[in-house]
C-alpha positions in Angstrom: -24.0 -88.0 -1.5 -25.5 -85.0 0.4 -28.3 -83.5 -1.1 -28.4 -79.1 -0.9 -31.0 -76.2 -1.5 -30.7 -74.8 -5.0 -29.1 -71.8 -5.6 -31.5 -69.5 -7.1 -29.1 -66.8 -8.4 -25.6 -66.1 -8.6 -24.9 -63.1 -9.3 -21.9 -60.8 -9.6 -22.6 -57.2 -8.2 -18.7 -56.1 -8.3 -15.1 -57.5 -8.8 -15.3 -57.5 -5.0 -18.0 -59.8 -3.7 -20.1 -62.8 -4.6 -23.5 -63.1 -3.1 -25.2 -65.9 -2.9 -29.0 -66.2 -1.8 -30.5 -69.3 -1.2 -33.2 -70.9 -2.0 -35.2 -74.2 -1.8 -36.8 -75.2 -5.0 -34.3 -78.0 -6.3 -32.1 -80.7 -4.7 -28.5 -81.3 -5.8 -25.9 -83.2 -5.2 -22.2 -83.0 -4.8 -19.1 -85.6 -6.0 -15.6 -84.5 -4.8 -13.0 -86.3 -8.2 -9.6 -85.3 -6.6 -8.9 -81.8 -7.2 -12.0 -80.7 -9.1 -15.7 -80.4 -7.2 -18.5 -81.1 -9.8 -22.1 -80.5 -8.9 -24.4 -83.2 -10.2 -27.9 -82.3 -10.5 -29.8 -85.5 -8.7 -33.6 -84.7 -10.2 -35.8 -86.7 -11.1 -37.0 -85.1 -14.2 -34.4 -84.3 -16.7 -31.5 -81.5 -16.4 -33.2 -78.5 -17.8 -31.6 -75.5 -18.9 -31.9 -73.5 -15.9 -29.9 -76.6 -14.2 -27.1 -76.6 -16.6 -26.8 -72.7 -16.3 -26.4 -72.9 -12.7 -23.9 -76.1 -12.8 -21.8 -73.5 -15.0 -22.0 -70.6 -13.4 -20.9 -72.4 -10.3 -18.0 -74.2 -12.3 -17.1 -70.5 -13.7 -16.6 -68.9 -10.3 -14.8 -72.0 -9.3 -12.6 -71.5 -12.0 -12.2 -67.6 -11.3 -10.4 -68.0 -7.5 -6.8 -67.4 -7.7 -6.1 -71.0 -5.8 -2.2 -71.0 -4.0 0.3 -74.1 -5.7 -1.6 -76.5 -3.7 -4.8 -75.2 -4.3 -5.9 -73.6 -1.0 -7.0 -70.4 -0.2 -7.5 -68.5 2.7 -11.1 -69.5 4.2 -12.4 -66.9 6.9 -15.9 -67.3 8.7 -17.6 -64.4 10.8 -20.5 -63.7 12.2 -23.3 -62.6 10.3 -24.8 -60.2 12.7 -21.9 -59.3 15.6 -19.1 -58.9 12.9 -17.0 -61.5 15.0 -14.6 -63.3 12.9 -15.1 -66.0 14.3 -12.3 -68.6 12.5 -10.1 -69.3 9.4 -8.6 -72.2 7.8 -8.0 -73.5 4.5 -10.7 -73.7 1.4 -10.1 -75.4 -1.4 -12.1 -75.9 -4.9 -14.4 -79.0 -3.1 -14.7 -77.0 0.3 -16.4 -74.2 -1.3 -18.6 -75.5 -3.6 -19.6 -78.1 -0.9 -20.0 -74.9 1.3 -21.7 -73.4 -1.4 -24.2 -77.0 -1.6 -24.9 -77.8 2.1 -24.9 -73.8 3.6 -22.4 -75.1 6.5 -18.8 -73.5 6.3 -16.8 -76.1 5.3 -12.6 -76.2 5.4 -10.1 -78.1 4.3 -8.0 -80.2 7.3 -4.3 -80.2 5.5 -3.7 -82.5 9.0 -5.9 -84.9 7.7 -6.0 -84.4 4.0 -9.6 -84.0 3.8 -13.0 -81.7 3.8 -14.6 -81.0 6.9 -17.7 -79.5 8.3 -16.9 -76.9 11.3 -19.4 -78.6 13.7 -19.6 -81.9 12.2 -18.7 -83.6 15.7 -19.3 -80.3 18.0 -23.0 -79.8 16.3 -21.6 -76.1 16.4 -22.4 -75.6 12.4 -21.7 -72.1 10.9 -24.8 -72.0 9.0 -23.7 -70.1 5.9 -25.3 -66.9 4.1 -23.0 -64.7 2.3 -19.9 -66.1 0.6 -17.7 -63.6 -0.3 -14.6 -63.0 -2.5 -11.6 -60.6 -1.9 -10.3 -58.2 -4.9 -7.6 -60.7 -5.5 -10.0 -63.7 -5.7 -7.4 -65.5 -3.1 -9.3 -65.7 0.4 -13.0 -65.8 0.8 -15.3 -65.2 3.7 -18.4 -67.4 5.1 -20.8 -64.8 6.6 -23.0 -66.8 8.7 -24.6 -67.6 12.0 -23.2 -70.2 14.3 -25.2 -72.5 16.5 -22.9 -72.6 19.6 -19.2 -71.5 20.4 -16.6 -71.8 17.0 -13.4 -72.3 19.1 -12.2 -76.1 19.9 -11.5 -74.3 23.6 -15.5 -73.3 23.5 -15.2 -69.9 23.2 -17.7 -67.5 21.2 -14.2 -67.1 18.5 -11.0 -68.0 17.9 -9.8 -64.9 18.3 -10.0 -63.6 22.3 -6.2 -63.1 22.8 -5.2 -59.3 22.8 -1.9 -58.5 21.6 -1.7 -55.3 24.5 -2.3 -57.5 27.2 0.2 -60.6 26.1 2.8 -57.6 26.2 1.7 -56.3 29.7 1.4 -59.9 30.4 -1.9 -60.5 31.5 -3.9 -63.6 31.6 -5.4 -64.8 28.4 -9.3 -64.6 28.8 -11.1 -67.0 27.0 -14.6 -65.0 27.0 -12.5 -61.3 25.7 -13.3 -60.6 22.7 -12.5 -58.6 19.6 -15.4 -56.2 19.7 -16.7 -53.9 17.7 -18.2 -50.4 19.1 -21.2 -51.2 19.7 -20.6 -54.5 21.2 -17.8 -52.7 23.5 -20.9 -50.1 24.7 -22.9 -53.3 25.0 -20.1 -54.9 27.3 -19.5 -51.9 29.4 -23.0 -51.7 30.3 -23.1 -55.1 30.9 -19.8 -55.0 33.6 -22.4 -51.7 35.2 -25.2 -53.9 35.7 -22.8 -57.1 37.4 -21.2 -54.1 39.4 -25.2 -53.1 41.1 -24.6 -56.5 42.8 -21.5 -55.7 45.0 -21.5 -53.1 47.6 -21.6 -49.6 46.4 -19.6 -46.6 47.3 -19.7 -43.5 46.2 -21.9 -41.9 43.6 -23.0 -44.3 41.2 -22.2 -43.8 38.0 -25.2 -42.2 34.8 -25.5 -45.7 34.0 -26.0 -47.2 37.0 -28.6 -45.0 37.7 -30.4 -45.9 34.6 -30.3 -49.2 35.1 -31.3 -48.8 38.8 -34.6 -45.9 37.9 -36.4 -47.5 34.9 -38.7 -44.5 34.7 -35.7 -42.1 34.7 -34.6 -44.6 32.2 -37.8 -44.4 29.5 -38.0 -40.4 30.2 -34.3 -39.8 28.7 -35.1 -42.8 25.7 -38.6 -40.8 25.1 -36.6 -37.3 25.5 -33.4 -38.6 23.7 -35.7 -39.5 20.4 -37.5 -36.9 20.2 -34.1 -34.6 19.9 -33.1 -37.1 17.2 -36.6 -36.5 14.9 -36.1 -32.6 15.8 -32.8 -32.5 13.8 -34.7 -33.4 11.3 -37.5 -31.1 11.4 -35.3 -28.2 12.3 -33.0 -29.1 9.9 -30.1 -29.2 11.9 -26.1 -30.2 10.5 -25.4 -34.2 10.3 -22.9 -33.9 13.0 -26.0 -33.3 15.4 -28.3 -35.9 14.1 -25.3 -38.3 14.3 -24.7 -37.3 18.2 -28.4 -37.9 19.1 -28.6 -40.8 17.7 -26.0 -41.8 19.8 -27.9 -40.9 22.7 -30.9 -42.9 21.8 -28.5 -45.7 21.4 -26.6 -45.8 24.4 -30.0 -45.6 26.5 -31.9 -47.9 24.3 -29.0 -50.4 25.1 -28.7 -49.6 28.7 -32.5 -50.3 28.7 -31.7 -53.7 26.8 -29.3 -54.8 29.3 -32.4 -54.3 31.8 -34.5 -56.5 29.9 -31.8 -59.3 29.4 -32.0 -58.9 25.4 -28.8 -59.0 23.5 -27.4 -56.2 20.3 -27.1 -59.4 18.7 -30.7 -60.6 19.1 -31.7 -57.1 17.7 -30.0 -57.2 14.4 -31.2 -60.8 13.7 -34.5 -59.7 13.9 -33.4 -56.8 11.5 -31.7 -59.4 9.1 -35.4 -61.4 8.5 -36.6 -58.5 7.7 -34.8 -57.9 4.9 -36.9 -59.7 2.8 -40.3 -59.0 4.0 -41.9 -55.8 4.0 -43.0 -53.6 6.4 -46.6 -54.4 6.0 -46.5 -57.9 6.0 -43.9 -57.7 9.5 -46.5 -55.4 11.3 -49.3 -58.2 10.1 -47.4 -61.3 11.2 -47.1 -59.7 14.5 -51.2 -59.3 14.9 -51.3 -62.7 14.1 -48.9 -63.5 16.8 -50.7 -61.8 18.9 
């Protein structure tokens, strides 16, 4: 039996979401009896109330999705910080709570009639976060950060064939994927800096020339900034404030792609911080230092 982090709270915001945080002050374990997952508190002292409060809320919420005649429903994992939905298969009641136990997205293999681990022979977990249920309580969603590529073909996602170019038929690319705007901006920056390699012809393109002049580069970030903070001390319309932060963006990216640092390393950094404060961040980092 697998022994898991406690959950510390489950709690129920809207009919549209669970969210689960995580802790790490109690071990549990899990039994899978045939259709029904039961959570089976493996302490040493004896079960106190808290454990028996937690066992049942777990057991409620169990009880609450809207499991299909063969009790499945729709399990859909994606990327914690990039957006990527990065898989889906099939949940059912053991795969979540064991999900819900061991914080690794776990499925159900109808192939094999049984639970498994997504990285369990790859090492390519989906370490779990969020769990999240739909409106209709029928499909849920692992919100999470994988350790390495989700597909079986080793690509970032399942998902990297584009319905426009099957039709135009093009050549399935295993590294295209479904991006979101900012990781599109990210991309095309990317494909600028790869072009500075090949011969040139031509005048080279705004961002070429930012990635080519870094103090050109720094001048527009410094100048692009302090137009954003000037919308708001001039009090200009949202519209405005929302177009120079887009500036700020775009150049803060292009000076990213300089530096070799990814969006996605950015917003990890943001998602630790979530639960520290700003004083205590800015102190860690003297002590780093």
């Amino acid at each position: 039996m697998a022994a898991f982090h406690c959950i510390q709270a489950l709690r129920f915001p809207s009919r549209t979401h669970v969210f689960f945080p995580i802790g790490d002050q109690n071990r549990y374990n899990i039994i899978n009896k045939k259709q029904r997952g039961f959570l089976v508190f493996a302490s040493a002292d004896k079960k106190s109330d808290k454990e028996l409060y937690l066992k049942s809320k777990v057991e409620t919420l169990l009880d609450s999705v809207k499991w299909d005649g063969k009790g499945f429903a729709v399990g859909i994992a994606q990327n914690i910080d990039t957006g990527a939905i990065l898989m889906q298969g099939f949940v059912n009641r053991d795969a979540l709570a064991t999900t819900i136990s061991s914080q690794k997205a776990t499925f159900y293999s109808r192939s094999r009639s049984a639970l498994w681990t997504k990285g369990e022979t790859s090492k390519n977990f989906i370490n779990v976060h969020d769990i999240y249920l739909d409106c209709d309580r029928d499909s849920i969603i692992y919100l999470g950060k994988p350790d390495g590529p989700t597909c079986h073909t080793w690509s970032e996602t399942c998902y990297y064939t584009s319905v426009p170019d099957l039709l135009e038929n093009k050549q399935v690319d295993g590294n295209k994927l479904a991006l979101t705007t900012l990781y599109s901006l990210e991309t095309i920056i990317s494909q600028r800096k790869a072009e500075l390699a090949l011969p040139q012809t031509g005048k080279p393109s705004w961002t070429k020339r930012l990635l080519l002049d870094h103090d050109l580069l720094c001048s527009k970030i410094r100048e692009e900034a302090d137009e954003l903070c000037r919308t708001l001390e001039e009090n200009e319309d949202q519209a405005r404030t929302a177009s120079e932060m887009g500036d700020v963006l775009y150049h803060a990216m292009v000076l990213m792609a300089v530096k070799g640092v990814k969006i996605e390393e950015v917003l990890e950094v943001l998602r630790k911080r979530f639960f520290q404060s700003g004083i205590e961040e800015k102190r860690s980092r003297g002590q780093a230092n």
